[in-house]
C-alpha positions in Angstrom: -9.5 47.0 26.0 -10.2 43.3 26.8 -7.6 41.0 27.8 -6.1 38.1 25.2 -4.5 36.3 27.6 -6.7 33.0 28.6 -6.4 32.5 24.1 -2.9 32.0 24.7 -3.0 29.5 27.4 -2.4 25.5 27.4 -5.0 23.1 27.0 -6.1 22.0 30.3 -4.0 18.9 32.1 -6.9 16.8 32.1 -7.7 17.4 28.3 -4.3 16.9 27.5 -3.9 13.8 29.3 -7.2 12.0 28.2 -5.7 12.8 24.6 -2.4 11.2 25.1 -4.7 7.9 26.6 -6.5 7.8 24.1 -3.6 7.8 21.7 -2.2 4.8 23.5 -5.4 2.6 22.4 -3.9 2.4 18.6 -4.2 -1.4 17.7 -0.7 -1.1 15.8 2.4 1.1 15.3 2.8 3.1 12.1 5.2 0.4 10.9 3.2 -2.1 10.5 2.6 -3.1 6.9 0.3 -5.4 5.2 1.4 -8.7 4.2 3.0 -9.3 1.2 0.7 -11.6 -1.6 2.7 -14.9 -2.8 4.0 -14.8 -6.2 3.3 -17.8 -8.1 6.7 -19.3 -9.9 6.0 -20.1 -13.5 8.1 -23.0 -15.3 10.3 -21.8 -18.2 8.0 -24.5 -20.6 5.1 -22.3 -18.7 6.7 -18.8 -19.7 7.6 -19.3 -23.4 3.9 -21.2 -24.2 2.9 -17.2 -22.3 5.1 -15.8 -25.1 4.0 -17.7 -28.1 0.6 -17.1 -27.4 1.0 -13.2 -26.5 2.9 -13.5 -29.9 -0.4 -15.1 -31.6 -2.6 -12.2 -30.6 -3.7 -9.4 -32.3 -2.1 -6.4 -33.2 -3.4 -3.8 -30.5 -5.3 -6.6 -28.2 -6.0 -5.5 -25.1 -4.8 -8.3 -23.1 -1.1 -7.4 -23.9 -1.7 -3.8 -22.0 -3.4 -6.0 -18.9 -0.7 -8.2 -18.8 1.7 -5.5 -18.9 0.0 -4.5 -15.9 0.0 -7.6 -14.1 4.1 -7.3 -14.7 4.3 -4.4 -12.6 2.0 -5.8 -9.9 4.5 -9.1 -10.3 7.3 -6.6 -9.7 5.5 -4.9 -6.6 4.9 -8.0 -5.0 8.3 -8.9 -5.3 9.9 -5.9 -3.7 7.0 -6.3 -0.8 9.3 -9.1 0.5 
């Protein structure tokens, strides 16, 4: 019956220490994060005029759902920082 042994063995020195060199080439660590978009600040004038005119729209329009969704983004954004 044939031998298993040279399965079982380590990776080659040389293998194992090209791998670890080229691990070292990375450009960044794994913490680093992208950066953070600006939120714009909205007046309170600016907000309500938003609200009357949401108000004003439609029942069912589909800009309520999108800005819904820019809300969450908003609220993303915000815990980025």
């Amino acid at each position: 019956m044939p031998s298993t042994a040279r399965c079982s063995t380590p990776l080659p020195a040389a293998l194992l220490i090209a791998i670890l060199w080229l691990t070292g080439c990375a450009m960044a660590g794994s913490e680093t994060r992208a950066p953070c978009p600006p939120v714009v600040d909205y007046t309170s004038a600016e907000q309500a005029g938003a609200a009357d005119e949401v108000e004003a729209l439609p029942e069912g329009a589909v800009l309520v759902r999108m800005l819904s969704d820019y809300a969450v983004l908003r609220d993303q954004t915000r815990a980025c920082r």
